[in-house]
Structure formats: structure tokens, C-alpha cells
Z-matrix of the N, CA and C atoms (Angstrom, degrees):
N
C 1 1.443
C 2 1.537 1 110.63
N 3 1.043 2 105.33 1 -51.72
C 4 1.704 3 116.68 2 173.05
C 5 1.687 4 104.15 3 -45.05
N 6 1.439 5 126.23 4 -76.02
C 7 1.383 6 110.24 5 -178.38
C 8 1.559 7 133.97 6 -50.94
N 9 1.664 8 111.72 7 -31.15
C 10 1.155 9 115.78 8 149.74
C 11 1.683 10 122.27 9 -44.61
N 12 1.111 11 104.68 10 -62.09
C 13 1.525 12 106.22 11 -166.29
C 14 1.600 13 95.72 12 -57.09
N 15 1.585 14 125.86 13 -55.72
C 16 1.287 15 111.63 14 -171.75
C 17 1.571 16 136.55 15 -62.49
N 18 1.447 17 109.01 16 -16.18
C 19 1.852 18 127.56 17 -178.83
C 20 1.156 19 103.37 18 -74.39
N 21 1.313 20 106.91 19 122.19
C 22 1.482 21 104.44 20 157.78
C 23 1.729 22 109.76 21 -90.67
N 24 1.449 23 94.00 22 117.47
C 25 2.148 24 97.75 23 -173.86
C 26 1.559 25 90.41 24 -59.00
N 27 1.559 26 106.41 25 126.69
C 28 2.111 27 102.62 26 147.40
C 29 1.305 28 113.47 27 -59.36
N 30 1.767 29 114.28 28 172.71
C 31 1.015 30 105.46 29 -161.86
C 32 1.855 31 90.00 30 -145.09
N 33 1.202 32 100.71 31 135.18
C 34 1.588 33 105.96 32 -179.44
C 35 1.465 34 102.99 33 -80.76
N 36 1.817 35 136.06 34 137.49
C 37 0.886 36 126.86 35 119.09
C 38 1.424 37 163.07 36 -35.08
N 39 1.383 38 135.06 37 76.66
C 40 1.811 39 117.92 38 -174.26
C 41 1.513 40 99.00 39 -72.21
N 42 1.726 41 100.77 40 136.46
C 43 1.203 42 136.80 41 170.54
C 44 1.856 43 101.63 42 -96.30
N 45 1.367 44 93.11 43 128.55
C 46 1.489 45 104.29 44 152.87
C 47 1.572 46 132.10 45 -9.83
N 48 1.384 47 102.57 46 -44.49
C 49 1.341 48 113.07 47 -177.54
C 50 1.677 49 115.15 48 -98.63
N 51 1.222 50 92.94 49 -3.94
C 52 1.513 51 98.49 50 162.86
C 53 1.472 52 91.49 51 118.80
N 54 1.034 53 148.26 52 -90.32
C 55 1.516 54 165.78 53 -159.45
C 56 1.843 55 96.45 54 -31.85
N 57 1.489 56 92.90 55 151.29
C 58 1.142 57 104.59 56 170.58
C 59 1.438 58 138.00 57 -136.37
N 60 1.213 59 133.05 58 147.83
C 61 1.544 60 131.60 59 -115.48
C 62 1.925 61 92.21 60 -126.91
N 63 0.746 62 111.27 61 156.67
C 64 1.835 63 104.27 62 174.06
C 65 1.813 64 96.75 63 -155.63
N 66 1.364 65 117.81 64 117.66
C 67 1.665 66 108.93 65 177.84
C 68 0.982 67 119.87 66 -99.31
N 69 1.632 68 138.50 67 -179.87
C 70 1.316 69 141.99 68 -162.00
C 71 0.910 70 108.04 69 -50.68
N 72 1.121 71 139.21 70 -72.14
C 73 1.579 72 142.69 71 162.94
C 74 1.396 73 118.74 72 -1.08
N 75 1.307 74 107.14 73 -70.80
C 76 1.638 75 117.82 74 -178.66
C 77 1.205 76 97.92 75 -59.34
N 78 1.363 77 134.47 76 -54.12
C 79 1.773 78 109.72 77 -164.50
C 80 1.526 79 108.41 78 -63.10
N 81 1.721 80 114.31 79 -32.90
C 82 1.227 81 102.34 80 -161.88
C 83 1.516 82 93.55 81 -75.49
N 84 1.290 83 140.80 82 23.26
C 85 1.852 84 147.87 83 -158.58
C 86 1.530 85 81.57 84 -111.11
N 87 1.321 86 119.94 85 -71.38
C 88 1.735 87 130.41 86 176.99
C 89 0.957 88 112.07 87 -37.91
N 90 1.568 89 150.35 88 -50.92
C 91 0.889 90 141.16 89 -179.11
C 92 1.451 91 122.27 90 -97.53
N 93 1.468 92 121.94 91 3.28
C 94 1.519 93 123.12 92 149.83
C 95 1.300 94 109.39 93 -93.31
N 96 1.361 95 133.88 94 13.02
C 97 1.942 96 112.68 95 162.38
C 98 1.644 97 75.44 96 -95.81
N 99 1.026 98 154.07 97 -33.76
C 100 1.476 99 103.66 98 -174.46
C 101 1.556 100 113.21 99 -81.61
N 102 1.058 101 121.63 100 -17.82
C 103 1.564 102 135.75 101 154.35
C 104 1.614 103 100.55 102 -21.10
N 105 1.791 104 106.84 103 -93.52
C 106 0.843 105 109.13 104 141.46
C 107 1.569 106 143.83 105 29.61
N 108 1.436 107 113.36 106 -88.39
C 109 1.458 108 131.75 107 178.76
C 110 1.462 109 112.71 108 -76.72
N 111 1.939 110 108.60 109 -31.61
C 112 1.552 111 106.55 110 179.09
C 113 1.935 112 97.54 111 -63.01
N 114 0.965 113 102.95 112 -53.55
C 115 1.475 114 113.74 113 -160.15
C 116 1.711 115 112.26 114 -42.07
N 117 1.781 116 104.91 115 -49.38
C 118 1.062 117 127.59 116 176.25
C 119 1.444 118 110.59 117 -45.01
N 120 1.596 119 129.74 118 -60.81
C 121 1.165 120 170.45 119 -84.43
C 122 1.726 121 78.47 120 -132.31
N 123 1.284 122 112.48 121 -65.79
C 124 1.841 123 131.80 122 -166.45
C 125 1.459 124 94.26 123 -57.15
N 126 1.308 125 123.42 124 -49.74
C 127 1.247 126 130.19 125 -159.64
C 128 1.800 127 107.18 126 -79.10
N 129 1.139 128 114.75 127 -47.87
C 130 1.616 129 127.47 128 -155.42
C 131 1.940 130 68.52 129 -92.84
N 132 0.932 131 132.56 130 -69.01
C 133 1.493 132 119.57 131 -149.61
C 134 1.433 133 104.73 132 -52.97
N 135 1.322 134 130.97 133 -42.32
C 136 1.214 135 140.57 134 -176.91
C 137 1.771 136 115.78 135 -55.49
N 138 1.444 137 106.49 136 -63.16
C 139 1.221 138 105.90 137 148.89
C 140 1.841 139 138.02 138 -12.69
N 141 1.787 140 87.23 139 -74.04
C 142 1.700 141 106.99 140 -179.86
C 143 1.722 142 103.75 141 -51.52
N 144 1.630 143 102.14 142 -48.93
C 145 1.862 144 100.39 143 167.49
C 146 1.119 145 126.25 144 -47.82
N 147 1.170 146 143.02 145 -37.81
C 148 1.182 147 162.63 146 163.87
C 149 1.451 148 115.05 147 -28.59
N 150 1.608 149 95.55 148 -82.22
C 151 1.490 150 118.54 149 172.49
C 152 1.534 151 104.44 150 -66.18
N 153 0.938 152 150.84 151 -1.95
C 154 1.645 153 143.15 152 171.72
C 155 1.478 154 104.83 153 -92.57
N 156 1.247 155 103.88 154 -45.06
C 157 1.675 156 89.19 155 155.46
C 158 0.685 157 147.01 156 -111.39
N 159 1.418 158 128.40 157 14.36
C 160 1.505 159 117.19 158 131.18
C 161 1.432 160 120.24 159 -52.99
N 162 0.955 161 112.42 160 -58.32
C 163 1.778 162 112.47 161 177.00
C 164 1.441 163 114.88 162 -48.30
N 165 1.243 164 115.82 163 -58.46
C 166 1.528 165 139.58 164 -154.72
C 167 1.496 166 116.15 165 -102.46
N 168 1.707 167 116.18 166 3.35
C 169 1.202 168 97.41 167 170.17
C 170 1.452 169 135.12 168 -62.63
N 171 1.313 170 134.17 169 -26.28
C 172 1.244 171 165.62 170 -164.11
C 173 1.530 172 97.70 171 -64.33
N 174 1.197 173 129.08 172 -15.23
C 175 1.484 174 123.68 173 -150.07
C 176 1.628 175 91.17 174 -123.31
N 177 1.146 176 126.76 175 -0.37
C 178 2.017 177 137.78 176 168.75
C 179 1.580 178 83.69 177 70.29
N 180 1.480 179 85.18 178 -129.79
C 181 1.996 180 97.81 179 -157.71
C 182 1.328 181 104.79 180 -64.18
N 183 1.491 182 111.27 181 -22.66
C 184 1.955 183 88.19 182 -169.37
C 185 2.164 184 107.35 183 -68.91
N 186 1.448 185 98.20 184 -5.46
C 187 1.662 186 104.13 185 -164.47
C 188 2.151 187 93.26 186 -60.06
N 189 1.917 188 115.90 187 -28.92
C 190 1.116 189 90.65 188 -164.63
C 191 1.722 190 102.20 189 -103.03
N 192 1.414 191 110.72 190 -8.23
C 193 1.476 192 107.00 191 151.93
C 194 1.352 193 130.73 192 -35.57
N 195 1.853 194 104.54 193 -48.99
C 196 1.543 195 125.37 194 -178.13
C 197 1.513 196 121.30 195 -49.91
N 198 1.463 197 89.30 196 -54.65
C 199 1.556 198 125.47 197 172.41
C 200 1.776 199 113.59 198 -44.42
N 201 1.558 200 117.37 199 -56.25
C 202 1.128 201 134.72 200 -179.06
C 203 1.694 202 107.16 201 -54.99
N 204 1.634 203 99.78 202 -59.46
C 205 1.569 204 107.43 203 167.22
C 206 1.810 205 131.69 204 -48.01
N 207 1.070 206 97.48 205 -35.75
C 208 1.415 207 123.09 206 -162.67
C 209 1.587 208 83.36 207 -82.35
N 210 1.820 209 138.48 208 -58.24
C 211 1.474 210 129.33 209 -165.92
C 212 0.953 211 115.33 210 -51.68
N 213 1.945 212 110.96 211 -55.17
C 214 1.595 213 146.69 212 178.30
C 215 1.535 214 97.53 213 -42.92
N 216 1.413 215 128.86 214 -45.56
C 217 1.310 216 108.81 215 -177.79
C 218 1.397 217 126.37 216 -98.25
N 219 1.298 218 104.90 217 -10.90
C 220 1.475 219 112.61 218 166.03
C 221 1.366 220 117.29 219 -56.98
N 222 1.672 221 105.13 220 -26.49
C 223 1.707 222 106.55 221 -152.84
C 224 1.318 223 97.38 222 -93.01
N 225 1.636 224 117.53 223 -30.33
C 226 1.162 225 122.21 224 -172.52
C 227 1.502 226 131.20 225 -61.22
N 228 2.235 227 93.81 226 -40.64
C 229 0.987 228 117.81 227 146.23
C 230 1.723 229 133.96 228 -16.22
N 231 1.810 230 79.78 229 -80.79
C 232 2.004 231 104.84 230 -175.00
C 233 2.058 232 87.76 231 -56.96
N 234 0.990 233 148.13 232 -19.04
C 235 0.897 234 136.10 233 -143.87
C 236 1.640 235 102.96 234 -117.23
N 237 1.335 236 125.36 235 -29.96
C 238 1.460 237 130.71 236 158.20
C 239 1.269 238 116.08 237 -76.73
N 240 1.384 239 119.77 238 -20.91
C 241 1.867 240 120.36 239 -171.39
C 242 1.565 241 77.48 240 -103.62
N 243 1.175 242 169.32 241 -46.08
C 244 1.299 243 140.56 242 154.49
C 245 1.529 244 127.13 243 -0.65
N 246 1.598 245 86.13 244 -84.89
C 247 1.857 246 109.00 245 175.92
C 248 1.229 247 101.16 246 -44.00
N 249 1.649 248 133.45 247 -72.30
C 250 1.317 249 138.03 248 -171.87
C 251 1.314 250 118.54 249 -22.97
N 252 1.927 251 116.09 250 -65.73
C 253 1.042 252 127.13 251 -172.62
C 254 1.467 253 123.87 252 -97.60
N 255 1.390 254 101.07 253 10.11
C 256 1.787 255 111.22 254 168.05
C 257 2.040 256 116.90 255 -73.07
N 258 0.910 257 105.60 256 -178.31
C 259 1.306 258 109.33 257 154.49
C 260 1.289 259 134.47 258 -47.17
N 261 1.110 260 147.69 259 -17.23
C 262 1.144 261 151.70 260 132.58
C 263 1.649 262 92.37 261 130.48
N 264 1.818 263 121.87 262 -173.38
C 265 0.865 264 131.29 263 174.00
C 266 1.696 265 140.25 264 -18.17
N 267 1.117 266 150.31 265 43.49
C 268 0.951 267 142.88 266 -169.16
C 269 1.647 268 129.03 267 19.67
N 270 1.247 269 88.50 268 -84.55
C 271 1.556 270 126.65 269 -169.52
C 272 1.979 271 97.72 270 -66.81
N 273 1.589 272 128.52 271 -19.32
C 274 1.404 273 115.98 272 155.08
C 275 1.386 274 105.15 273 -74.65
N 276 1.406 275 117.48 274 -67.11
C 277 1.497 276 107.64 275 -165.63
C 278 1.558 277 128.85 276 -46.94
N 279 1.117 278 94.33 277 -30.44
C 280 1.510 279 115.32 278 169.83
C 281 1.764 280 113.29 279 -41.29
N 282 1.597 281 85.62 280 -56.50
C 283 1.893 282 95.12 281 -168.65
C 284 0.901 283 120.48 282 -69.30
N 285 2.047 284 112.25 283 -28.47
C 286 1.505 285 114.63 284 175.65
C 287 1.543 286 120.58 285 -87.17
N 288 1.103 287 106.67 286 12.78
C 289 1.974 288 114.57 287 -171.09
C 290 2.104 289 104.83 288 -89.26
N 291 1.080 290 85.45 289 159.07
C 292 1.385 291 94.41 290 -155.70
C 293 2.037 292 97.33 291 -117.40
N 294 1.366 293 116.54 292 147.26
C 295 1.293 294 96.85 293 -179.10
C 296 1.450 295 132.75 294 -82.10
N 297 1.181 296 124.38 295 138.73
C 298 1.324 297 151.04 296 -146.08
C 299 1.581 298 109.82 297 84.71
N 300 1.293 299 143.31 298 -4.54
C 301 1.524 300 143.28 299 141.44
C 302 1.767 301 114.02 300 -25.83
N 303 1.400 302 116.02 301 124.99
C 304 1.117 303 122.08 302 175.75
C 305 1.812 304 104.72 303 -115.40
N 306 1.657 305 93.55 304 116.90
C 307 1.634 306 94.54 305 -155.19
C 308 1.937 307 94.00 306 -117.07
N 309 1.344 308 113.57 307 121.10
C 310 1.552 309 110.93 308 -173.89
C 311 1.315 310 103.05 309 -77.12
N 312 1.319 311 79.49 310 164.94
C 313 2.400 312 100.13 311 177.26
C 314 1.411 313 106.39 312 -76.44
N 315 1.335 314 138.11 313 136.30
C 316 1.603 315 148.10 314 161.08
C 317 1.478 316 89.87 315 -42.21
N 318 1.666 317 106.64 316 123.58
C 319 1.370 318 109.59 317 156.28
C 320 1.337 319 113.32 318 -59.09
N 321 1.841 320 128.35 319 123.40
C 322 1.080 321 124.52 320 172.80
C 323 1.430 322 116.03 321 -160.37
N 324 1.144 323 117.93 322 150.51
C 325 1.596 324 122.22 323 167.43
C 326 1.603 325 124.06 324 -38.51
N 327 0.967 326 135.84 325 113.43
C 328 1.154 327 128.03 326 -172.02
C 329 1.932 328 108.61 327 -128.70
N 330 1.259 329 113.99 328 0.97
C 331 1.413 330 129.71 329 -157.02
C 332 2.061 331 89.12 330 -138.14
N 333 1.579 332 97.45 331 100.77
C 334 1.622 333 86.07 332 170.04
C 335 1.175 334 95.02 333 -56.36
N 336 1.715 335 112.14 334 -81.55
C 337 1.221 336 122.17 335 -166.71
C 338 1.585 337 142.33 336 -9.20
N 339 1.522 338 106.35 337 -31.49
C 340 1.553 339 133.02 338 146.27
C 341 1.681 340 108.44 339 -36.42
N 342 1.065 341 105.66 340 -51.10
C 343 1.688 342 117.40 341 -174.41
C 344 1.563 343 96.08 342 -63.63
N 345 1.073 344 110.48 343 -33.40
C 346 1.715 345 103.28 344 -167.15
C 347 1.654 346 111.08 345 -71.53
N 348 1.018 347 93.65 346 -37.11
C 349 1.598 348 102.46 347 171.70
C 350 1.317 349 132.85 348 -53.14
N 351 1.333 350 115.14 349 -26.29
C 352 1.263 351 126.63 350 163.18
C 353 1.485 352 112.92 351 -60.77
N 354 1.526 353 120.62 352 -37.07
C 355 1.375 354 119.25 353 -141.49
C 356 1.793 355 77.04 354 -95.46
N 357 1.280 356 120.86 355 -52.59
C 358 1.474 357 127.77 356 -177.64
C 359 1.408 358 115.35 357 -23.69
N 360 1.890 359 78.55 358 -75.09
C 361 2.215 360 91.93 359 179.37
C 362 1.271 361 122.89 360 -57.28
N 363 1.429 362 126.14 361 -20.97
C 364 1.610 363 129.00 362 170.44
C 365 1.398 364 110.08 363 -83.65
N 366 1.343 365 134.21 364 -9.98
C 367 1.558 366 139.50 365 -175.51
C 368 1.712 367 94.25 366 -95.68
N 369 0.983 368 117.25 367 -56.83
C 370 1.678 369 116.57 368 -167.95
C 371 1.422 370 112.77 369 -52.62
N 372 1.558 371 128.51 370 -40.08
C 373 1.607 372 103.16 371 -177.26
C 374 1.564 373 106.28 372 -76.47
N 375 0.896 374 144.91 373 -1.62
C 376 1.484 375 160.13 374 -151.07
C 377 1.233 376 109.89 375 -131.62
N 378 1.796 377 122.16 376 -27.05
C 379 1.685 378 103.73 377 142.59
C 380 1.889 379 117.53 378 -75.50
N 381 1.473 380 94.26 379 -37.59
C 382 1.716 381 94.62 380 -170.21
C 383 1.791 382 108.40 381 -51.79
N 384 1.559 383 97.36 382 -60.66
C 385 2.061 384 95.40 383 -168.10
C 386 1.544 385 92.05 384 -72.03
N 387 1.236 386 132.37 385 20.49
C 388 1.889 387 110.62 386 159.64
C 389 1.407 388 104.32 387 -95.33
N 390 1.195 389 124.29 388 -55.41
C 391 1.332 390 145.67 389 146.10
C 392 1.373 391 115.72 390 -11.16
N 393 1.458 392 115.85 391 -90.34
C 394 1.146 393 100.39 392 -162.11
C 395 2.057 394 106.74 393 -117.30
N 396 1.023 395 97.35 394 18.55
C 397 1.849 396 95.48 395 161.08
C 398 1.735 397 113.95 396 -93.38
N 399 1.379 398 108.58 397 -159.87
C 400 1.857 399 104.73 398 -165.52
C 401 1.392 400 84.14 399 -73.54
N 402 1.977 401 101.95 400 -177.31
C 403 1.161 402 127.28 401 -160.17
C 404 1.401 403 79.52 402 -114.83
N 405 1.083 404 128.60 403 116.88
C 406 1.792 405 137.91 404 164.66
C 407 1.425 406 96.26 405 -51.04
N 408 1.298 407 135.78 406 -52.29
C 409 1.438 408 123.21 407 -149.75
C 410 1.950 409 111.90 408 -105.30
N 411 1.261 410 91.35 409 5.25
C 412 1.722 411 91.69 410 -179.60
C 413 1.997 412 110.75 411 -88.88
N 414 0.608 413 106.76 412 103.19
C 415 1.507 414 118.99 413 -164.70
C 416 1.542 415 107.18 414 -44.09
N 417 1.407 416 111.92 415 -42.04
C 418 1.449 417 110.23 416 -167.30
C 419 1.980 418 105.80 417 -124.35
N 420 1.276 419 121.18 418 139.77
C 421 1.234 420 135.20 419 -175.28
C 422 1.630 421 94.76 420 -58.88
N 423 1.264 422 131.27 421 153.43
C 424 1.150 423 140.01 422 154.08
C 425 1.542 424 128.34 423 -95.32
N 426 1.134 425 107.16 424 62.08
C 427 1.859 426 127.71 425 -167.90
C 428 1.451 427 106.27 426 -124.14
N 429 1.482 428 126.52 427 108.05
C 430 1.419 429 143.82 428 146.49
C 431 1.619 430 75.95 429 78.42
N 432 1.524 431 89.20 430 163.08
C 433 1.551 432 124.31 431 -173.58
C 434 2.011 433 114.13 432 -41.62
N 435 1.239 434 107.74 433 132.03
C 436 1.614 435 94.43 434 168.05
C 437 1.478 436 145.87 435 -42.58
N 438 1.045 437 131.66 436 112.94
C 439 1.719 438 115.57 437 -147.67
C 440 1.825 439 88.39 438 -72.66
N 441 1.587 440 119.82 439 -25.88
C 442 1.625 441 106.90 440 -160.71
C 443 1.727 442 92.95 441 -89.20
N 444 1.189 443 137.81 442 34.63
C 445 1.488 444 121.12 443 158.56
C 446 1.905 445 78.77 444 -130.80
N 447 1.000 446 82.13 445 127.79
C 448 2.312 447 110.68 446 160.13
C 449 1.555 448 100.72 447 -61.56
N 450 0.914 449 109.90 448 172.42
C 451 1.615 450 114.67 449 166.62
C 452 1.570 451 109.19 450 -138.55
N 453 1.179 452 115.66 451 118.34
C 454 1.685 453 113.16 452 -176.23
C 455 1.191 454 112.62 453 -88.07
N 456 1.231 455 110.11 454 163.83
C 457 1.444 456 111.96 455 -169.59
C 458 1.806 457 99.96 456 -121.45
N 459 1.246 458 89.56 457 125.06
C 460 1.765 459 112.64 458 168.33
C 461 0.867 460 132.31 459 -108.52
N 462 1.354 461 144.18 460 154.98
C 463 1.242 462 140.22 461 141.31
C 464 1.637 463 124.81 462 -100.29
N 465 1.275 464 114.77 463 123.11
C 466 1.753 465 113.94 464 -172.38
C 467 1.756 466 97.44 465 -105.21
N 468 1.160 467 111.52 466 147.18
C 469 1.649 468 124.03 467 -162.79
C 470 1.735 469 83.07 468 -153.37
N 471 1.554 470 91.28 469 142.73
C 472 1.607 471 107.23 470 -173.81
C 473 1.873 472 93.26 471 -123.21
N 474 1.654 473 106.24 472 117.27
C 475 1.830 474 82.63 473 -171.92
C 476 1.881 475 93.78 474 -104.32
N 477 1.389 476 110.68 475 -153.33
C 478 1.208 477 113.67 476 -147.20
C 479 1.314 478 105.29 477 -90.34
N 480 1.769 479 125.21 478 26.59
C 481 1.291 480 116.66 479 174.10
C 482 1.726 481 103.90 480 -133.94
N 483 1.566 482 86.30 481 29.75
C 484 1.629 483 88.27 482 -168.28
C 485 1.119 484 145.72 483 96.06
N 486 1.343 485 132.26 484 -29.92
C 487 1.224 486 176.92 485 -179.11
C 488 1.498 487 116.71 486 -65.56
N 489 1.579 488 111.14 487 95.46
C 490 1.626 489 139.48 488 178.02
C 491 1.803 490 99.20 489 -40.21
N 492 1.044 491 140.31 490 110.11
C 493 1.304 492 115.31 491 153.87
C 494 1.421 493 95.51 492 -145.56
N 495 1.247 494 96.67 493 136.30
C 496 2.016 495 146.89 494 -178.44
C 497 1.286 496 116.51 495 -80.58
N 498 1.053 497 139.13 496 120.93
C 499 1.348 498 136.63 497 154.90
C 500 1.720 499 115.34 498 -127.91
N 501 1.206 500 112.21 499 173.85
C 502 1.440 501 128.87 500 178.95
C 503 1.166 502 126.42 501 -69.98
N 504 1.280 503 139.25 502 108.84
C 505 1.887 504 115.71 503 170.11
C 506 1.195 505 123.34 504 -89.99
């Protein structure tokens, strides 16, 4: 619903002579709904990462597999409820328009690669906190010296032939 609401559809001109005209504007319109959908895609995928690990950390690497699945279908989703609730078919409205009729483009995917973005932005918080948050399985924090080894106290003396020697205090 969100990418719908934000696209503005271009809009073809019919000319008199039948043919129809689309100006700078409109293409650069075509190529911001997939704009658009990447953006969407960054946002909602990031999210879905989120929630996969929280839920799904427990499950190691398959948690950012999950994640990947989980963007991929969101996007596919946002990307059929698009078409659904757009203007409908192109290529009818087209046939029934009359000249001087200004007839819009089917909201639609036109950028796979857009799709990829979904799967990206839902994989990244779910590589980052595996990466770089604690280690679930390391038992003990790694902060200042071990309390279960003592530390003895020595004294090292170097005498006049060179020679390291250690004793006890």
C-alpha cells in the first residue's frame, strides 16, 4: 500500500492520430516507482532482519538464510499487491482511450534488481548482531586478567654474564 500511495503513475498521451506520446517527466515517473520499491524494500527488509533475529537467532547460519527468504517474499508480496491495486492492465486501457485521454502506466516492477534489495536489507542486521554482538556460546566475558590463575610475584635480576635469573618473593 505504501509504494502505491507514494508513485506517482506517468501518464501516456493519445494524439489525434491515434499514437501515444509519454514526456520526460513520465519516464523519469517509471523509473522512480522502482526507486520507490528499492527504498520500500531497504526499509521493510531491514525490519524483517530484525525480527528474524530476535526470533531466529538460536538456529546459527540458517537464522540469515531465513531472513533472505522472509525479504524475497515480502518484496514479492509488496510487488503483486501493487499490480492488484494499481490501475489495472495497461495494454486494455490503452485500447479503450480516446484522443486527448491521459491513460497511466500499471504500477509495476520493472527493475528485478529492486527485488534484490529486499533480500539484502533483511540479511544485514542478522549478519551485523552475529558478527559483531556477544558470542552466545563463550561461557566467560574476556575482561581483565583470570581471577582462577594467582599471579606470583618474582623478581628477575640480569648478573654480569648476562644471565636471566628469577627468584620467588
Amino acid at each position: 500500500m505504501f509504494w502505491f500511495g507514494v508513485v506517482d503513475l506517468p501518464t501516456y498521451e493519445i494524439r489525434d492520430d491515434g499514437s501515444a506520446v509519454i514526456d520526460e517527466h513520465g519516464l523519469t515517473q517509471i523509473v522512480a516507482a522502482d526507486v520507490w520499491y528499492a527504498i520500500t524494500g531497504a526499509l521493510v527488509g531491514a525490519g524483517l532482519g530484525v525480527v528474524v533475529w530476535k526470533w531466529f537467532r538460536s538456529m546459527g547460519w540458517l537464522s540469515a538464510v531465513l531472513a533472505v527468504a522472509a525479504g524475497l517474499l515480502a518484496g514479492l508480496v509488496c510487488w503483486k499487491v501493487g499490480e492488484l491495486i494499481g490501475p489495472g492492465p495497461f495494454d486494455v486501457r490503452l485500447a479503450r482511450a480516446k484522443a486527448g485521454d491521459l491513460v497511466p502506466l500499471s504500477l509495476q516492477l520493472r527493475s528485478w534488481s529492486a527485488l534484490a534489495v529486499w533480500g539484502f536489507a533483511a540479511v544485514t542486521p542478522v549478519l551485523l548482531a552475529s558478527s559483531l554482538g556477544p558470542d552466545e556460546e563463550d561461557p566467560a566475558p574476556r575482561r581483565g586478567p583470570r581471577k582462577d590463575v594467582e599471579e606470583s610475584q618474582t623478581k628477575a635480576e640480569v648478573d654480569e654474564l648476562g644471565v636471566l635469573t628469577t627468584e620467588e618473593v
